[in-house]
N, C-alpha and C positions, 0 to 999 in steps of 0.2 A: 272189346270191340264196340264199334259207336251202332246205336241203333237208329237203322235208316226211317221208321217213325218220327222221329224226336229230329232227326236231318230235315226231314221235310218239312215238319212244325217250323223250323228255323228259315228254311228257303223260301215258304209262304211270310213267315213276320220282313224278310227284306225286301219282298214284292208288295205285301199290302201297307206294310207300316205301324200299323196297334192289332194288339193281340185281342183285341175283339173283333176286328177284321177275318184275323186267322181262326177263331172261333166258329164266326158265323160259316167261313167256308166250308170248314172239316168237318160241321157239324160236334165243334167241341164245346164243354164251359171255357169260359174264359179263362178259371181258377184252374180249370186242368191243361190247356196252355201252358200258363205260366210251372204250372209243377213241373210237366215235362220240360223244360228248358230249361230249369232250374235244375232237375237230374243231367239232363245233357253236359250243365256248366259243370256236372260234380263229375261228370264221366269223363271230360276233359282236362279237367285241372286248371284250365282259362274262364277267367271271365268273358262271356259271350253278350252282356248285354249292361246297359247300364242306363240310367233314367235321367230323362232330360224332361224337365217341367215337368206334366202329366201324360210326356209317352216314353216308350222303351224304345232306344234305340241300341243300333247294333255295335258294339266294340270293334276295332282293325281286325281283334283274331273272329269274332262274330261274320264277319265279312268274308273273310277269310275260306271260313270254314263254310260259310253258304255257297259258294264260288264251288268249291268240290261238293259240296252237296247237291249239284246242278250235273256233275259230271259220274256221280254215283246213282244217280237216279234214273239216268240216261242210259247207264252200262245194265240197269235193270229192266229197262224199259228195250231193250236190244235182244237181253234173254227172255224175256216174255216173248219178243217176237219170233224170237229164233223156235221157240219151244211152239208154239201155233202152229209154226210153218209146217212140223212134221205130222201135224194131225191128215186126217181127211178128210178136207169139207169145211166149208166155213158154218158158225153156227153163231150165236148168241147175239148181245145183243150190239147193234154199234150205233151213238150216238153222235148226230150230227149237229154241228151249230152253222146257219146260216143267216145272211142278212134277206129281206122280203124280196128284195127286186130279183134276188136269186131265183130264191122261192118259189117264184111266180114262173121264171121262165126257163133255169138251164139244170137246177133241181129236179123237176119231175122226172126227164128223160132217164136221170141217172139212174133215180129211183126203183123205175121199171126195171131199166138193166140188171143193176143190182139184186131184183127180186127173182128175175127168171133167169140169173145165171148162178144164184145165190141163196136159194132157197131158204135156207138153213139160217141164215141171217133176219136179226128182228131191227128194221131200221127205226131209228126214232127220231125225228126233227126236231131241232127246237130253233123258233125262228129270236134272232139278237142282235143288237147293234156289232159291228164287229170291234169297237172297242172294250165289248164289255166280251171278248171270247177267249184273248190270252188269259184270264183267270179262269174260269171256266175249264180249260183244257189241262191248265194245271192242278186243278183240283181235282181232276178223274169227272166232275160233267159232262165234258163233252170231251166224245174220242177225236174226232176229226172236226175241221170246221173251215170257215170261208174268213179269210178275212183283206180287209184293202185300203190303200191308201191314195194318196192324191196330190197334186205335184204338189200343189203348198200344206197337205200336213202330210209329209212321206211319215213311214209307220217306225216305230220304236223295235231295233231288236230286243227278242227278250231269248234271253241265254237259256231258258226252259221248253224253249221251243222249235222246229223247225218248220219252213214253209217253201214255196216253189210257184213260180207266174203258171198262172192259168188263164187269163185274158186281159186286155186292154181296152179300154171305153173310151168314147169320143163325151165329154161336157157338152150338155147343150144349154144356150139360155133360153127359159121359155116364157113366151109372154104370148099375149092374146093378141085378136089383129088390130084391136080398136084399142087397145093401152098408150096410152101419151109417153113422149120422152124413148120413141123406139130409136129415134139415131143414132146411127152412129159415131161415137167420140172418135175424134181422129186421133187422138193419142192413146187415150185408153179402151180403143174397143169398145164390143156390144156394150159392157157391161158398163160402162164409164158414160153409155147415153142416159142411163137409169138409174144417175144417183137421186133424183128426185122421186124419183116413185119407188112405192111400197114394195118388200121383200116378205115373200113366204119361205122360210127355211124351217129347220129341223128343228129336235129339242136341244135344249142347252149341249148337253153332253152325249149328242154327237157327232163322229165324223162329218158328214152332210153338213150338219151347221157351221162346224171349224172351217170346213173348206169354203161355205159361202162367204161368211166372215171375212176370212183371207183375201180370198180372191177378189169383195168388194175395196180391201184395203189393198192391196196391189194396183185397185184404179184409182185410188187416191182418197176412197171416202169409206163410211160404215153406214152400213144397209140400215136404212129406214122397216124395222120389223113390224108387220102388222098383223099375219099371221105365224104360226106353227103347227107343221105337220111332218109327222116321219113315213107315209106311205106315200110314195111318188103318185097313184091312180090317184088321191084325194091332193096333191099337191098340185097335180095337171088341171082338177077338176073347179081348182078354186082359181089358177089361174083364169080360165077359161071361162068363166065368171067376171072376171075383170078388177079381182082381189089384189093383184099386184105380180111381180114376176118371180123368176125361182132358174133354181141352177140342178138340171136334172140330168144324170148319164143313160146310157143308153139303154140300158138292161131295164130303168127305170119309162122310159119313153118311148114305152112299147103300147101301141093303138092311143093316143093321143087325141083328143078332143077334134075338131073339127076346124075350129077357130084358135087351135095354141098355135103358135110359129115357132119351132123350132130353130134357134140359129147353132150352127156349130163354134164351139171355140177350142183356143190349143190345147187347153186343159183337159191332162187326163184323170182316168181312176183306171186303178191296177189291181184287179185283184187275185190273192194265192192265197194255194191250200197250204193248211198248218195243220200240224200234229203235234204231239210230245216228242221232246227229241230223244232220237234213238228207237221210235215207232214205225221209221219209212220202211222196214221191210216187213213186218209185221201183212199177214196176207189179208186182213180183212181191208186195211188199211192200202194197201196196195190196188186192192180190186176197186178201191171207194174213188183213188186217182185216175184208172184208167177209164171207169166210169163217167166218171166229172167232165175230164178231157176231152172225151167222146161227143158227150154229148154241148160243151162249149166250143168245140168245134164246128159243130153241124149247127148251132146259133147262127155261129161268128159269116157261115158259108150261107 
């Protein structure tokens, strides 16, 4: 019988790529990676992997096999939850990942919730980009988490995971009231008046910055970057200053400088909850959605 250890050692090398990836996540050696897969390859009888330059990649049956190893992990992850379900009481501990703007505003309520319906429960945050949360979740870091996308970088399914819409954001562009180059392009919108002037976006890797990126290149140019900031309050606050302008959603554009202008555009951000798949009935998990919902609802109202 294949040991579901050694399946997920394998599920993580086709999600990260080098077995020092897969290392660092599991907290393995590198050299104990490679054994266990190397026993995997001898419990199967297939070659699972073969070397290309200086990385290992996966064989058709390596592939293969990772593909149902996504689907046996899942059927474990179903009885874990079914096996909770019969307990009394939620207890231990459940680990959250979300992004700041959450954080700051539709997070807390839940929190509370969760705590005085939930006692028993030891919540933990961890605040992250939400590109960096599908590993994360699949590494057993984080139990639940927030993550979203945006018309121009819609999110990648990942077969390890499942998720569900939890809210809808309106983009706004924000600039100062004294910032040059506010007109509006007739062809390209707000943002096509502001290829001349400075853009404050996120860090390289992510969301936030891909999407300003995009969206500058949808109006035809690439954002003049003069700053970088991943917390929307010090992104307002540098606008507002007259540092140049920035592409901020709602969650993020909450009490706003005095002097930023908010303009609306079509552009949204969407974001949902994600779990390991096969975790949705799972009751800690459960309580952690209708929480969330609760209180993104009474944002949204």
């Amino acid at each position: 019988m294949l040991d579901v250890r050694k399946l997920r050692l394998l599920r993580e090398l086709a999600h990260r790529g080098t077995i020092a990836a897969v290392a660092d996540a599991l907290a393995y050696t590198p050299s104990a990676v490679s054994q266990q897969l190397a026993a995997l390859e001898r419990e199967t009888g297939v070659r699972l992997l073969e070397r290309s330059g200086r990385r290992v990649v996966l064989t058709p049956a390596g592939t293969l096999l990772a593909e149902h190893a996504e689907t046996v992990l899942a059927v474990l992850e179903r009885a874990s939850a079914a096996l909770a379900a019969t307990r009394s009481g939620l207890a231990g501990p459940l680990r959250i990942g979300a992004f700041p703007s959450a954080v700051r505003t539709i997070l807390p309520p839940a929190l509370v919730a969760l705590g005085r319906d939930h006692p028993g429960l030891e919540l933990m945050v961890t605040e992250l980009d939400p590109a960096a949360a599908p590993a994360a979740l699949r590494d057993g870091t984080l139990d639940v988490a927030l993550v979203h996308d945006y018309d121009y970088v819609p999110i990648e399914p990942d077969p390890a995971l499942d998720t569900e819409p939890l809210i809808e954001e309106t983009i706004y562009l924000a600039s100062s009231a004294g910032t040059p180059g506010a007109a509006v392009d007739p062809l390209t919108g707000p943002i096509g008046g502001h290829r001349e002037t400075s853009w404050i976006v996120g860090s390289p890797d992510t969301l936030c910055h891909l999407m300003t990126v995009r969206a500058c290149q949808a109006a035809g140019f690439t954002p003049r970057v003069r700053h970088r900031a991943d917390d929307f309050a010090a992104v307002l606050a540098l606008v507002a200053a007259g540092q140049g302008v920035a592409l901020v959603p709602r969650l993020g554009a909450v009490d706003p400088p005095p002097n930023v202008v908010l303009t609306a555009l079509p552009t949204r951000r969407r974001t949902r909850l994600a779990y390991r798949r096969g975790r949705r009935d799972h009751p800690a998990v459960t309580a952690w959605i209708t929480a969330l919902r609760t209180s993104a609802a009474a944002y949204a109202s």
